[in-house]
Steps between C-alpha positions, in 0.01 A plus 500: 500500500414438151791756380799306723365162407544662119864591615615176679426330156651735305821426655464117464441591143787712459806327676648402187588820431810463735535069584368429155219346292217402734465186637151390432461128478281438221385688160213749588212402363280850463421805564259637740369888501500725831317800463580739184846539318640654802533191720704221513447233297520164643653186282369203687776222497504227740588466770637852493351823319728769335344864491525772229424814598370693175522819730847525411550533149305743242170396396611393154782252645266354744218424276793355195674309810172352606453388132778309519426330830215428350631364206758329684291319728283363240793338326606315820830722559588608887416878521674507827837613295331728256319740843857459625671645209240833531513536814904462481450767226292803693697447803807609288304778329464331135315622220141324454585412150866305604290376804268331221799397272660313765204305605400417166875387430444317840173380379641355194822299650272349783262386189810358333674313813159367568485349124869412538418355836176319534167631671590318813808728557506667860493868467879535625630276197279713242619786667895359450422428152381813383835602638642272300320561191608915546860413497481363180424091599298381241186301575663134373731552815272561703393166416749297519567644893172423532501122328817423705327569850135315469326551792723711695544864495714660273515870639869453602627337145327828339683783770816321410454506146397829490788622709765286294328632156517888628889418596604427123473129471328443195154327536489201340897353746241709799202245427711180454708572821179561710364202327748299528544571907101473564560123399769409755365302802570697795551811592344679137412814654846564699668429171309774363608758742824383472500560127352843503767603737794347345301664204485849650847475619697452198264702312712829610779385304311486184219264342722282353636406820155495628430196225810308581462477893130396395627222308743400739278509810185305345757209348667472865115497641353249280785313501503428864812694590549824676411789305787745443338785722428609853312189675106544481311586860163405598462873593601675206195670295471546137596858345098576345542714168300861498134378488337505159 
């Protein structure tokens, strides 16, 4: 019983590795010990918990990786993401010591967002700011998306400007058009979507032509008049970057 109830959580803990980073709600708080090395280790989080099994990396990795769980947690930064990332890495066979650089690189941009960010952040806008913060978004912009949306998420503004950023529009015209299209009244977040795929769309043809249908879509959005692109849907979802 004890081994299939070990199982059953190991594949809640592991379905990132093919839908994604996992979903936990909330930061996990600590780290609680089940048996020796071998077994899994258990991060409480509320209201869900997110298991690492140590079982399946060498011993070295999984005592460094609980380190910086450890370390992690004490600092107040989700570890959700950073068991994620290893267990993303031995299910495709990685090396223990690029297992350990990419959380610590993981580890470090979550640290950063949540500076950038505030403490209050949710764990799915620290988790698009480190994003953001890998492509090259400095930490300033991160605060201005974030000064421009008070008290609302801002998980969608960072995808987009991510996205936009990787597709060759320089950051600084990226962070003023997201900006500039959080403010409008009504329908922010469509406009968004709308951007990135007008964005995406004339990206092909170069990233010069990228940065002028960027320009030309957010002044016909703010402006109150139809934006020179395909018309926005309620159903369409945003195009997430690689995650950090």
């Amino acid at each position: 019983m004890r081994r299939k109830l070990v199982g059953s959580l190991l594949c809640f803990a592991m379905g990132g590795l093919t839908g994604g980073a996992l979903s936990a709600a909330e930061p996990v708080t600590g780290l609680l010990w089940s048996g020796q090395f071998g077994s899994a280790l258990v991060w409480a989080a509320q209201p869900a918990q997110v298991h690492f099994d140590a079982a399946r990396f060498d011993t070295l990795t999984a005592r460094v990786l609980s380190d910086i769980f450890d370390s992690a947690a004490a600092r107040g930064i989700p570890t959700a993401p950073l068991v994620d990332r290893a267990l993303e890495g031995a299910a495709r066979k990685v090396s223990g010591a690029r297992i350990l650089n990419a959380v610590r690189e993981l580890s470090l941009a979550l640290s950063d967002a949540r500076e950038a960010l505030g403490a209050e952040s949710t764990l799915d806008e620290l988790k698009a700011g480190a994003s953001a913060l890998r492509a090259g978004i400095d930490e300033s912009t991160l605060r201005s998306v974030r000064a421009s949306r008070p008290g609302r998420t801002i998980e969608l503004p960072l995808v987009v400007l991510t996205d936009i950023v990787g597709r060759g529009v320089p950051g600084h015209e990226a962070r003023d058009a997201v900006t500039r299209i959080m403010r409008i009244p009504q329908n922010a977040d469509e406009a968004l979507m709308g951007l990135q795929s007008t964005v995406a769309k004339n990206s092909l043809r170069g990233p010069g032509m990228a940065l002028q249908a960027l320009n030309r879509y957010v002044k016909g959005t703010v402006s109150g008049g139809p934006p020179p692109s395909t018309p926005v849907t309620t159903d369409r979802k945003p195009i997430r970057p690689p995650p950090p």
